[in-house]
C-alpha positions as CSV (number, residue, x, y, z in Angstrom):
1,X,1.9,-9.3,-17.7
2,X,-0.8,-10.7,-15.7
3,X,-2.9,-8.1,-13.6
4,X,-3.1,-8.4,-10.1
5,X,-5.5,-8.7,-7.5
6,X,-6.5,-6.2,-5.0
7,X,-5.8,-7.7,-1.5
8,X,-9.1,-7.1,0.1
9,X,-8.9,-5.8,3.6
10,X,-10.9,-7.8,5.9
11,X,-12.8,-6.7,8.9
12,X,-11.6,-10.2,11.5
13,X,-9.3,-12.7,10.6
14,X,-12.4,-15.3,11.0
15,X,-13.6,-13.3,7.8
16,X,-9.9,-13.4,5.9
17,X,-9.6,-17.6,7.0
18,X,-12.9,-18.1,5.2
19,X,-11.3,-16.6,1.8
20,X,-7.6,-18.1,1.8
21,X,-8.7,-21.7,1.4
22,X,-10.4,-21.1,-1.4
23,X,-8.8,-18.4,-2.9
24,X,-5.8,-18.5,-4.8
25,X,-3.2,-15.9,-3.5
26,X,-1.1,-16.5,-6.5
27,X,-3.6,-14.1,-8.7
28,X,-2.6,-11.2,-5.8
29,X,1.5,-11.5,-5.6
30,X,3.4,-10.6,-7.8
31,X,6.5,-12.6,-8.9
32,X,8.4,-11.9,-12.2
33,X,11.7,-12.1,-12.7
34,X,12.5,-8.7,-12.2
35,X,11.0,-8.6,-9.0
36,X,12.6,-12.1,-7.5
37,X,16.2,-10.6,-9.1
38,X,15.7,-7.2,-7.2
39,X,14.7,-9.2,-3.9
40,X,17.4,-11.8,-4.2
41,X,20.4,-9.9,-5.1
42,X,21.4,-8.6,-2.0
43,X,24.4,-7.0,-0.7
44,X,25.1,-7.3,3.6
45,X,26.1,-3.8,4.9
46,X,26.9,-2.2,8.4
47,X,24.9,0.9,10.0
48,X,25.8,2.0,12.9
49,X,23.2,3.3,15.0
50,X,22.6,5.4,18.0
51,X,21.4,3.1,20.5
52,X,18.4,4.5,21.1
53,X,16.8,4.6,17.4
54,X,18.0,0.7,17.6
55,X,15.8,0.2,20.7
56,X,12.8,1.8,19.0
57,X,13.4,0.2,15.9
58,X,13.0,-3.3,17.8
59,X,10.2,-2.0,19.9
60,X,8.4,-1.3,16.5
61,X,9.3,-4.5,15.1
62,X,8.5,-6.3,18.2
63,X,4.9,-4.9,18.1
64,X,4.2,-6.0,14.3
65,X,6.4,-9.2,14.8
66,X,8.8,-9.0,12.5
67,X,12.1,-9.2,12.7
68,X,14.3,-5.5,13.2
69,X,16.4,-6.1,10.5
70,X,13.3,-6.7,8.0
71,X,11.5,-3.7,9.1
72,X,14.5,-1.2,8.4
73,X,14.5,-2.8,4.8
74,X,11.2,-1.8,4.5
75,X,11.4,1.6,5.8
76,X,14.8,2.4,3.5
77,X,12.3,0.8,1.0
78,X,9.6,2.9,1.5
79,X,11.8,6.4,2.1
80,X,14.0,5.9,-1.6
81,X,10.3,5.0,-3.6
82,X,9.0,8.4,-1.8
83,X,12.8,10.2,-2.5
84,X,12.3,8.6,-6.4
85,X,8.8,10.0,-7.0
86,X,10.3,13.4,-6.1
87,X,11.6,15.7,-8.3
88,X,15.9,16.4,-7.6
89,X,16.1,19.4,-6.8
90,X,17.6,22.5,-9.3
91,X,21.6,21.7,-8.2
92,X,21.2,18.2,-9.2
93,X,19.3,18.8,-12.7
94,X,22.2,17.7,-14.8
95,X,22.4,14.2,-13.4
96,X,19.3,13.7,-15.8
């Protein structure tokens, strides 16, 4: 497997413009197989949500515009990686 690229972080967007063109963003994202299966095998599901953690779930989303839906993938994304790099606690030792 290829390594990746560090994304640089760029102090304006004039300064990130001047790299994309001719940079090739293909040596910073990753896409093997195992990555496209996990993103493409989805499954829909219903939440239902008080209606004010909805409201400032689209507030949030409206303020780094992206859609609401997308940023609650990512923050169940983000919570299960930080609940997986945990160790279970003693009452659940013999699922290992």
């Amino acid at each position: 497997m290829n390594k990746l690229k560090i994304i640089p972080i760029f102090e304006s967007e004039k300064k990130e413009l001047e790299l994309w063109p001719e940079g090739n963003s293909n040596e910073s994202i990753s896409s093997t197989n195992e990555d496209s299966e996990k993103v493409n095998n989805t499954k829909s599901v219903t939440l239902k949500l008080p209606e004010y953690l909805l409201s400032e779930i689209q507030s949030i989303a409206s303020k780094l515009e992206v859609d609401y839906k997308t940023l609650i993938k990512i923050y169940l994304n983000d919570r299960v990686n930080a609940e997986l790099d945990k160790p279970l606690p003693k009452i659940y030792s013999n699922l290992k």
